[in-house]
C-alpha positions as CSV (number, residue, x, y, z in Angstrom):
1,X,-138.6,154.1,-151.0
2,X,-135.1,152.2,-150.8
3,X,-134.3,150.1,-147.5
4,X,-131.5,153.1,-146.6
5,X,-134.2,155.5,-146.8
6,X,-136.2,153.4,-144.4
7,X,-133.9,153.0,-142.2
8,X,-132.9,156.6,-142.0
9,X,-136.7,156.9,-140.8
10,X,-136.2,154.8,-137.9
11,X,-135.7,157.2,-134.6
12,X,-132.2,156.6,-133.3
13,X,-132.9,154.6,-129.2
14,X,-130.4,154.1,-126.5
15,X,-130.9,152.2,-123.7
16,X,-129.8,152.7,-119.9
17,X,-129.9,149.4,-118.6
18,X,-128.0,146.7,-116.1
19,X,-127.8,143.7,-117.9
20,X,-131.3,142.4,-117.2
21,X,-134.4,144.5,-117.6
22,X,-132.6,146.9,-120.7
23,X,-132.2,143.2,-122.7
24,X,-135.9,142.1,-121.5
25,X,-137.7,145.7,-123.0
26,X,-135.5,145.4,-126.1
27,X,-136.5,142.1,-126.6
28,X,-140.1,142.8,-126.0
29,X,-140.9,145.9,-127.5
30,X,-137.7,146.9,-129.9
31,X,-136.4,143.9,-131.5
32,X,-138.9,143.5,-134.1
33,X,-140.0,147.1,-134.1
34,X,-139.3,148.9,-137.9
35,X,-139.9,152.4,-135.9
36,X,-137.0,152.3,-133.8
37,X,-133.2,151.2,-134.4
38,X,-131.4,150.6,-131.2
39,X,-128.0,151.7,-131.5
40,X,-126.5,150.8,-128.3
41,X,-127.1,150.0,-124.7
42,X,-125.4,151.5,-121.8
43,X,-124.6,149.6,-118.6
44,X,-124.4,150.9,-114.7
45,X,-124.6,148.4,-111.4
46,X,-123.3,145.5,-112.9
47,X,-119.6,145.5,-113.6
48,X,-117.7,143.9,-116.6
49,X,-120.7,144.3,-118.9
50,X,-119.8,147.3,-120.8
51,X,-117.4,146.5,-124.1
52,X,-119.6,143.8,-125.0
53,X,-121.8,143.1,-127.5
54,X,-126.0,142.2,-127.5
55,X,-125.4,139.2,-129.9
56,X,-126.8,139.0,-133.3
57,X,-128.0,135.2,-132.4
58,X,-130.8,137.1,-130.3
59,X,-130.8,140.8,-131.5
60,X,-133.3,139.6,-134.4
61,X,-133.3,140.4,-137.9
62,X,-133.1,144.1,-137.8
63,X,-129.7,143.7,-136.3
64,X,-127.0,141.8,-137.9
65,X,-124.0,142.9,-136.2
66,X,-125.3,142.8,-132.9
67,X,-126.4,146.0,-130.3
68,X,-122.7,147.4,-128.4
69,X,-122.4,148.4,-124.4
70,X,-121.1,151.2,-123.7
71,X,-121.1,152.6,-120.0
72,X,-123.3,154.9,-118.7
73,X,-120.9,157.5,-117.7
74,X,-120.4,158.3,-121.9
75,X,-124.2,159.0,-122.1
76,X,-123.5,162.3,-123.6
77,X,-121.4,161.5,-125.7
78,X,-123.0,158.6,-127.4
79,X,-126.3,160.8,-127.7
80,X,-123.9,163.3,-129.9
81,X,-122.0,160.6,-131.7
82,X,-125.1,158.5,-132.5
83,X,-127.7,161.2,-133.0
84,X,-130.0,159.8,-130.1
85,X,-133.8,160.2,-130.6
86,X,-135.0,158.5,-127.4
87,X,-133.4,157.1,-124.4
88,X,-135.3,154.5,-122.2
89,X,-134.6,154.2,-119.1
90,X,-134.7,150.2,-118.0
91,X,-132.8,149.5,-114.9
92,X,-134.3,149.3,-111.2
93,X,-133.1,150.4,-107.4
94,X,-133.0,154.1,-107.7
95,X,-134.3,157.0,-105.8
96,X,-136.7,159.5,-107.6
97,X,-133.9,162.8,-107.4
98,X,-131.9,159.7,-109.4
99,X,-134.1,159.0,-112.0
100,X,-134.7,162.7,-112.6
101,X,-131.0,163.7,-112.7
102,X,-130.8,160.8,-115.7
103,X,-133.7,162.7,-117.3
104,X,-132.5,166.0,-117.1
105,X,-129.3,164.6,-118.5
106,X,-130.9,163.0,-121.8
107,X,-132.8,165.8,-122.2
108,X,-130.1,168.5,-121.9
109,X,-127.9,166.5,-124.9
110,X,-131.2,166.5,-127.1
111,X,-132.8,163.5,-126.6
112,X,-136.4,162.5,-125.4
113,X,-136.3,160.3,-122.0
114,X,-138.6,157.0,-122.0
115,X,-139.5,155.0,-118.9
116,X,-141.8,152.1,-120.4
117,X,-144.9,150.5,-118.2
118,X,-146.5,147.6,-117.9
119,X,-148.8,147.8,-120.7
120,X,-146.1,148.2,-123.3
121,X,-143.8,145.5,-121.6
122,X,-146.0,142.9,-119.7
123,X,-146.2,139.3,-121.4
124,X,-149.1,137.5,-120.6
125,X,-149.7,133.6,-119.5
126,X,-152.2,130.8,-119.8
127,X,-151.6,130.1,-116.1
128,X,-152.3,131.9,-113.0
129,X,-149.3,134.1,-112.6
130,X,-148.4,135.3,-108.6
131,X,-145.7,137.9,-108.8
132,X,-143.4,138.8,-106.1
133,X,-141.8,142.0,-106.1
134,X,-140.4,144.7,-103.8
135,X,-139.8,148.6,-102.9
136,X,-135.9,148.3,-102.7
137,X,-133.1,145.7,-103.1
138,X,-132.7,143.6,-100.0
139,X,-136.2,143.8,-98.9
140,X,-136.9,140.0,-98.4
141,X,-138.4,139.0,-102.0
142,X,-137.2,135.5,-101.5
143,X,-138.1,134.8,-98.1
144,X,-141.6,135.8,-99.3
145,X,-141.6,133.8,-102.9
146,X,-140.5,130.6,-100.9
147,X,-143.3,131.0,-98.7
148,X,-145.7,131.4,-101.1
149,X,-144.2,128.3,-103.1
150,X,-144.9,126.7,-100.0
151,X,-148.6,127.3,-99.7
152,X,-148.9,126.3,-103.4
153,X,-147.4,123.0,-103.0
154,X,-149.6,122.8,-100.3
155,X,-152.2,123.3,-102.2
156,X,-151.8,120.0,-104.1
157,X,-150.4,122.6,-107.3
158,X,-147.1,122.3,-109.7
159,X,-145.9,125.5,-109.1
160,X,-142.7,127.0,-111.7
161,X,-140.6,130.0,-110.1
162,X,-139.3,132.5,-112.7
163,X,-136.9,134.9,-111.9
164,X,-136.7,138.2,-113.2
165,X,-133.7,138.6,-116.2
166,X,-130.1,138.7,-114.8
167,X,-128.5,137.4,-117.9
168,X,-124.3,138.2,-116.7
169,X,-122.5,135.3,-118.4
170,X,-122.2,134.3,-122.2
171,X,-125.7,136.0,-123.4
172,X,-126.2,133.5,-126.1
173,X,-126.0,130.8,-124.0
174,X,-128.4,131.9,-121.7
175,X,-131.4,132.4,-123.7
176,X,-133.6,129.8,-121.5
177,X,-132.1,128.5,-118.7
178,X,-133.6,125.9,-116.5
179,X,-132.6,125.0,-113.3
180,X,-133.5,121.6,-111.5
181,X,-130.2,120.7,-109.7
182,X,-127.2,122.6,-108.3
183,X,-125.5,120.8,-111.2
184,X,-127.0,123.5,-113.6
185,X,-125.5,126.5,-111.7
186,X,-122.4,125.4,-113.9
187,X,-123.8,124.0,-116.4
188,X,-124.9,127.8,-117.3
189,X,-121.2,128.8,-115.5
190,X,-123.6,131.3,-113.0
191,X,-122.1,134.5,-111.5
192,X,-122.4,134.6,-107.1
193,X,-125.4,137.1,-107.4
194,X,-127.3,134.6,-109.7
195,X,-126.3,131.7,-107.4
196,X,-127.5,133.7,-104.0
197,X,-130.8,133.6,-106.6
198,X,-131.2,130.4,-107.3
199,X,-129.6,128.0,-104.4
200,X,-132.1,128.8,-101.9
201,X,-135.0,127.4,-104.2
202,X,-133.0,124.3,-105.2
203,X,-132.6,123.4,-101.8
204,X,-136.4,123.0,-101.2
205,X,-136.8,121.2,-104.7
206,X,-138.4,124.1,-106.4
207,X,-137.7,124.4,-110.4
208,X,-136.3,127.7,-111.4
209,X,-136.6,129.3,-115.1
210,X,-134.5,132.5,-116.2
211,X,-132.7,133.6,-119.0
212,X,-133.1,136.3,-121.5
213,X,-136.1,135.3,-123.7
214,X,-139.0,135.4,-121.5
215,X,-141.6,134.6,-124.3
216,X,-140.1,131.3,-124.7
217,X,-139.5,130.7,-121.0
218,X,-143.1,131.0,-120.2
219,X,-143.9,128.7,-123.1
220,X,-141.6,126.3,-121.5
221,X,-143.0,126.9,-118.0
222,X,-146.5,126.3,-118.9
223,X,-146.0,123.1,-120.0
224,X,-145.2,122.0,-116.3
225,X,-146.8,124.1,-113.6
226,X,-150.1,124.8,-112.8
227,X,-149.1,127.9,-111.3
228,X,-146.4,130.5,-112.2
229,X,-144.6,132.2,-109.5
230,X,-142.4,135.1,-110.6
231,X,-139.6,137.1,-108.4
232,X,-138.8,140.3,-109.6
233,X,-135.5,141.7,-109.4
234,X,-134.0,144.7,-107.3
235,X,-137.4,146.6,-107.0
236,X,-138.4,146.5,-110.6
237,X,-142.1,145.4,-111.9
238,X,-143.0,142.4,-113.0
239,X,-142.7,141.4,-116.2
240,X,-145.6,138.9,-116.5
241,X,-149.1,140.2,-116.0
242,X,-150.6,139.1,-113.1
243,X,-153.5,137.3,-110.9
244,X,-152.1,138.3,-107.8
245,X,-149.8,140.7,-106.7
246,X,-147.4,141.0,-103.8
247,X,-144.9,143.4,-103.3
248,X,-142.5,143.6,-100.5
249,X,-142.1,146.7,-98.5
250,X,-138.6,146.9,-96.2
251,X,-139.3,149.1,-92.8
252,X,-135.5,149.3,-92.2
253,X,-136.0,151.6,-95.5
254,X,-138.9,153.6,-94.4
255,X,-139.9,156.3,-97.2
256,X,-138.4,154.0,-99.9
257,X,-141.9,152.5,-100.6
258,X,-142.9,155.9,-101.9
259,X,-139.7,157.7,-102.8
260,X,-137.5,154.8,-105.4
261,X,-138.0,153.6,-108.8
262,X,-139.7,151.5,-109.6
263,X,-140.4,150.1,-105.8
264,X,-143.3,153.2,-106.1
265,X,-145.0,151.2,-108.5
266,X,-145.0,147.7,-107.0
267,X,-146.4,149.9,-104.0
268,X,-149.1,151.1,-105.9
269,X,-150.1,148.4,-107.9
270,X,-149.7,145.6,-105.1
271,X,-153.1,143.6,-104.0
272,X,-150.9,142.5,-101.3
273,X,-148.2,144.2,-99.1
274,X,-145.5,142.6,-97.1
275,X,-144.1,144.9,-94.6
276,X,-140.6,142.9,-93.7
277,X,-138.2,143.1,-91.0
278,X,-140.4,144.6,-88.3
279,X,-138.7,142.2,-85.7
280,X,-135.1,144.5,-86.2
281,X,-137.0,148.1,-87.2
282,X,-138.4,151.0,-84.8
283,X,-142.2,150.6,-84.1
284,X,-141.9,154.2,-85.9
285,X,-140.4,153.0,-88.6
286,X,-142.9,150.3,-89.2
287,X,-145.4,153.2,-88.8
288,X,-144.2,155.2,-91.2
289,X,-143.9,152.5,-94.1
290,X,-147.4,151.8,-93.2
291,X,-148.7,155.6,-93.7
292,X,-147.0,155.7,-96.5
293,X,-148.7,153.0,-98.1
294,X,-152.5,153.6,-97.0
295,X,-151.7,157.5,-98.9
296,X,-151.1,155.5,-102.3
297,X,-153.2,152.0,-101.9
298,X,-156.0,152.1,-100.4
299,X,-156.9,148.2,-101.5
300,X,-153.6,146.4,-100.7
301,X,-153.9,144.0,-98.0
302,X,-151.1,144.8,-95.3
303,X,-149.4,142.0,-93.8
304,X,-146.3,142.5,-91.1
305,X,-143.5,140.1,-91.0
306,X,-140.2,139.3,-89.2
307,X,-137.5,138.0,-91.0
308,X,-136.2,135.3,-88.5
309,X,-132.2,134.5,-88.5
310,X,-130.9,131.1,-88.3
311,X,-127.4,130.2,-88.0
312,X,-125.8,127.1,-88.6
313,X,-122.9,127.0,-86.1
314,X,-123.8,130.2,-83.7
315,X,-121.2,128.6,-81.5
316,X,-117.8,129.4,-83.7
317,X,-118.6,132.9,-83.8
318,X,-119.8,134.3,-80.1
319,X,-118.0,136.6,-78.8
320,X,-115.3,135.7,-81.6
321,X,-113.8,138.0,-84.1
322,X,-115.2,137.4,-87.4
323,X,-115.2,138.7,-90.8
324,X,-118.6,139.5,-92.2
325,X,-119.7,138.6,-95.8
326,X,-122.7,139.7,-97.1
327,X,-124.9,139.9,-100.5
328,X,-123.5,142.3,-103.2
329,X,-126.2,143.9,-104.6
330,X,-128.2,144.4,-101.0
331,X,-125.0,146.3,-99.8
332,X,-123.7,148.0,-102.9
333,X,-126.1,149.6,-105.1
334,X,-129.3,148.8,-102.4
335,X,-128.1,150.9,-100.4
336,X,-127.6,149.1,-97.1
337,X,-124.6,148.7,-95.1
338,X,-124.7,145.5,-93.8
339,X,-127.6,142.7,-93.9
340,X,-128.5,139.2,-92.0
341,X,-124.4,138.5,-91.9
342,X,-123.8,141.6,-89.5
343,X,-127.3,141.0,-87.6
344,X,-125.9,137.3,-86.6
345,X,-122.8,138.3,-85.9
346,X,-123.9,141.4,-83.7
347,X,-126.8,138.7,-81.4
348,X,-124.0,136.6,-80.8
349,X,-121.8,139.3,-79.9
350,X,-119.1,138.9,-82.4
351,X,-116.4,141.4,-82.7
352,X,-117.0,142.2,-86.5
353,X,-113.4,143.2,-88.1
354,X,-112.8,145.6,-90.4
355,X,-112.1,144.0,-94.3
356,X,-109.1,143.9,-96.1
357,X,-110.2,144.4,-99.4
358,X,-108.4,143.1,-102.9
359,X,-108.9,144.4,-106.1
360,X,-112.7,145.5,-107.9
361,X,-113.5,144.0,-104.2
362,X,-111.8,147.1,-102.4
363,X,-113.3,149.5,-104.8
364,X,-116.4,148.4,-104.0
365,X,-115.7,148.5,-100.7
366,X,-114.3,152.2,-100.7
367,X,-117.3,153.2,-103.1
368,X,-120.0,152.4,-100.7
369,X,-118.2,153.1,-97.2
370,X,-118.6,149.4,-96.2
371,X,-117.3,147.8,-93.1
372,X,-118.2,144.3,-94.6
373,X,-116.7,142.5,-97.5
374,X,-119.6,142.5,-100.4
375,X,-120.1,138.5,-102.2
376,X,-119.3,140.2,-105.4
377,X,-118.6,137.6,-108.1
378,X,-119.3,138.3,-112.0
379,X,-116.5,136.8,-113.3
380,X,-113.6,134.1,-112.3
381,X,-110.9,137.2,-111.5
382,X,-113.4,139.1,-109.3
383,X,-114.5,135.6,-107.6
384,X,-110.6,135.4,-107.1
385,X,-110.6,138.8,-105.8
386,X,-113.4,138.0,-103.3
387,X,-111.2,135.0,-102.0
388,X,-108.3,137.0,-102.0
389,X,-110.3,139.8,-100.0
390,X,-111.8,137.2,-97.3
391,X,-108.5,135.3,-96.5
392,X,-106.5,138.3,-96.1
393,X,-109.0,139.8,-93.6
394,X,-109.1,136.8,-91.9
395,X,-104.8,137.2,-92.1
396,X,-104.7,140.2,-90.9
397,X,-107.6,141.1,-88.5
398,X,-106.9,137.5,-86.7
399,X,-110.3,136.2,-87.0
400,X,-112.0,133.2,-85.6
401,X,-114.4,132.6,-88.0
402,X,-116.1,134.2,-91.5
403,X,-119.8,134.9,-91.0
404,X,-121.6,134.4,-94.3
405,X,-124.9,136.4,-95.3
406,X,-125.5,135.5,-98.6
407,X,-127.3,132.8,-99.4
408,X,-125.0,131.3,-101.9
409,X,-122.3,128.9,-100.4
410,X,-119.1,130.3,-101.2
411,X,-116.7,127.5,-99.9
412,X,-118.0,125.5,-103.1
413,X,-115.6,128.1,-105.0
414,X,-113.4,129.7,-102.7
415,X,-111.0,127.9,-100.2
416,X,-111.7,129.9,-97.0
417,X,-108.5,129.8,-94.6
418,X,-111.4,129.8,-91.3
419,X,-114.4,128.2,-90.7
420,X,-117.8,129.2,-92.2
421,X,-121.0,129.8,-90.5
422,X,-124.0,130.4,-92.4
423,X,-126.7,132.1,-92.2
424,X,-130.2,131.7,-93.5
425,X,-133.5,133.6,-92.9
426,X,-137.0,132.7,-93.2
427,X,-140.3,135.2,-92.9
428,X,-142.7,134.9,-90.1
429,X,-145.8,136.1,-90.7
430,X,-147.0,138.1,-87.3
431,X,-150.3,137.2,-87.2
432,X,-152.1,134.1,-87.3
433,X,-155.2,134.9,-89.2
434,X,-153.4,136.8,-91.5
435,X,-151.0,133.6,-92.2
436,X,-154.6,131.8,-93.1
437,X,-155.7,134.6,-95.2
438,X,-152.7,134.9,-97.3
439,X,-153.3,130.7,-98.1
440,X,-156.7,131.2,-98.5
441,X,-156.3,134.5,-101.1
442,X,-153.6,132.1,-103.1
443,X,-156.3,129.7,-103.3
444,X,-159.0,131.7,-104.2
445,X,-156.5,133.4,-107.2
446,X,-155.0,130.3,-108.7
């Protein structure tokens, strides 16, 4: 059999993806694979990422020119076009009805419809491996992971956080990325959503691995922790198989813990539940997240927990007029309409403006009915665009001061015409015992 009629055996893959997890399962399971030949990714979520290229430096030798993006909204007609066998699904944050609407699609235009577990995707690790993931965008992942890198280091342990794939900038530069210093959020020229990522865990001294090629990362962990921490990302799984699991329920989302994809999973799968936020939910609420869970894990250890504001100047901005900035992804495709930015600003009784928007900011902004300006940043025009968007709200709307949620400084980047007041959260663990427990089950895993 010639190499043509090989390849013509091959069944034809697409897949859905976001720039993170699509790259990961491709990597993983596809890249080496002689069964399949991936013909092209599709991209939703993350802007600017369609029209580029997968690059042949880390598409492997069964692809010499590299995988195209395309964007999602062609997903008909590349199945047509490129005779599609299979489409996988590999992005996070959606509802069930969304997930099935994308299946139904695929299916319709001829193709099967993948969505690919743990066991098929999973790396493993020498260490003990904690993973930290969530129900739904926004839920408090970090608060949680910083936490537990807390009680590690207590613990007399070298712990290593990795973060789940967001790979946005040059790909091929961004095979392993290690960050040590805020120095390297240049060095590897960062978007704003990997920055809000990575700053809070810099600012405690934590090392931080990422990148694209997660076998190689965790080689290159190993070699100095004792322990691997992993964050997921949105509400996806993790990616490493692990000793412990924690996954991170939001009550201000209650029904999400049991209705979005893949949040279900974590839900299912967690040893250990965090329900967050019950300091700014209804007690029903809180309930309800709770019943949910007990239906579909009956093991998981339920913890409740606040997510406690702090502000840095609450002075500047009571009973001011401010403009409210907030994280991107927890307001845009999360699905919340404001976060910690619009709690502060709303205890200290701020008069909270409506934005001015500029450019792919005011889209966004229009797109997902938001009365705060989203820290959208993926690339220097749209980091302009945010700047742009900020100082003419502040212009126009006559405000005092610019409330900032996200938990990437901004004014590093962006010349802000007002003052800034930041604000930071950290997660307070209800009860006591349950504080002690959660130490003592790290220690007992790792």
């Amino acid at each position: 059999m010639n190499k043509e009629s090989k390849m013509n055996k091959r069944r034809n893959v697409l897949i859905m993806g976001a720039a993170g997890r699509d790259f990961y399962n491709f990597n993983v399971f596809f890249r080496k694979n002689p069964n399949y030949n991936v013909v092209c990714f599709t991209a939703t979520q993350i802007p600017f990422v369609s029209g580029r290229r997968y690059p042949k430096e880390l598409s492997g030798k069964l692809y010499h020119k590299g995988i195209p993006i395309f964007d999602e909204k062609d997903l008909p007609k590349l199945i047509k076009k490129y005779n599609i066998d299979v489409v996988v699904l590999a992005y996070s944050d959606l509802l069930h009805e969304d997930v099935m609407h994308k299946a139904s699609l695929a299916i319709s235009c001829g193709a099967d419809f993948w969505l690919m577990g743990p066991k098929s995707t999973q790396l493993k690790s020498r260490k003990p491996v904690i993973s930290v993931c969530a129900t739904r965008t926004g839920a408090g992942k970090t608060t949680v992971t910083r936490k537990i890198a807390k009680i590690i280091r207590d613990l007399k342990k070298r712990v290593v956080i990795i973060r789940h794939p967001m790979p946005y900038g040059i790909l091929k530069k961004q095979i392993c990325q290690i960050f040590t210093k805020f120095e390297d959020l240049e060095k590897y020229k960062c978007t704003i959503e990997e920055k809000e990522e990575f700053e809070p865990y810099l600012r405690e001294g934590f090392v931080v691995y990422a990148g694209i090629d997660y076998e190689k990362i965790i080689k290159m962990a190993e070699k100095e922790a004792d322990v691997i921490l992993f964050e997921g990302g949105n509400n996806d799984f993790s990616i490493i198989k692990s000793d412990l699991y924690v996954t991170v329920a939001d009550s201000l989302r209650p029904g999400h813990e049991i209705s979005s994809f893949p949040g279900e999973i974590n839900t299912r799968i967690a040893d250990i539940i965090i329900i967050n936020k019950t300091n700014v939910a209804s007690k029903k609420a809180v309930e309800k997240v709770e019943e949910n869970i007990k239906k579909i894990n009956k093991k998981a250890l339920i913890i409740k927990a606040s997510s406690i504001i702090n502000i840095d100047k609450p002075e500047l901005i009571r009973n001011k007029r401010v403009v409210v900035v907030e994280d991107g992804p927890t307001v845009t495709h999360g699905g919340l309409k404001h976060a910690a930015g619009y709690a502060a600003a709303k205890k200290y009784k701020a008069k909270i403006v409506k934005p001015v928007g500029v450019g792919s900011i005011n889209k966004a902004i229009e797109r997902y009915d938001l009365n705060i300006i989203p820290a959208l940043g993926y690339n220097k025009k749209q980091i302009k665009e945010l700047g742009r968007s900020i100082n003419a709200t502040i212009k126009k709307r006559k405000c005092d001061a610019v409330v900032l949620g996200t938990s990437s400084d901004i004014s590093k980047y962006i010349k802000i015409k007002k003052p800034l007041v930041i604000v930071d959260y950290e997660l307070n663990i209800k009860e006591k015992r349950k504080k002690v427990y959660l130490k003592k089950i790290i220690k007992e895993r790792i």
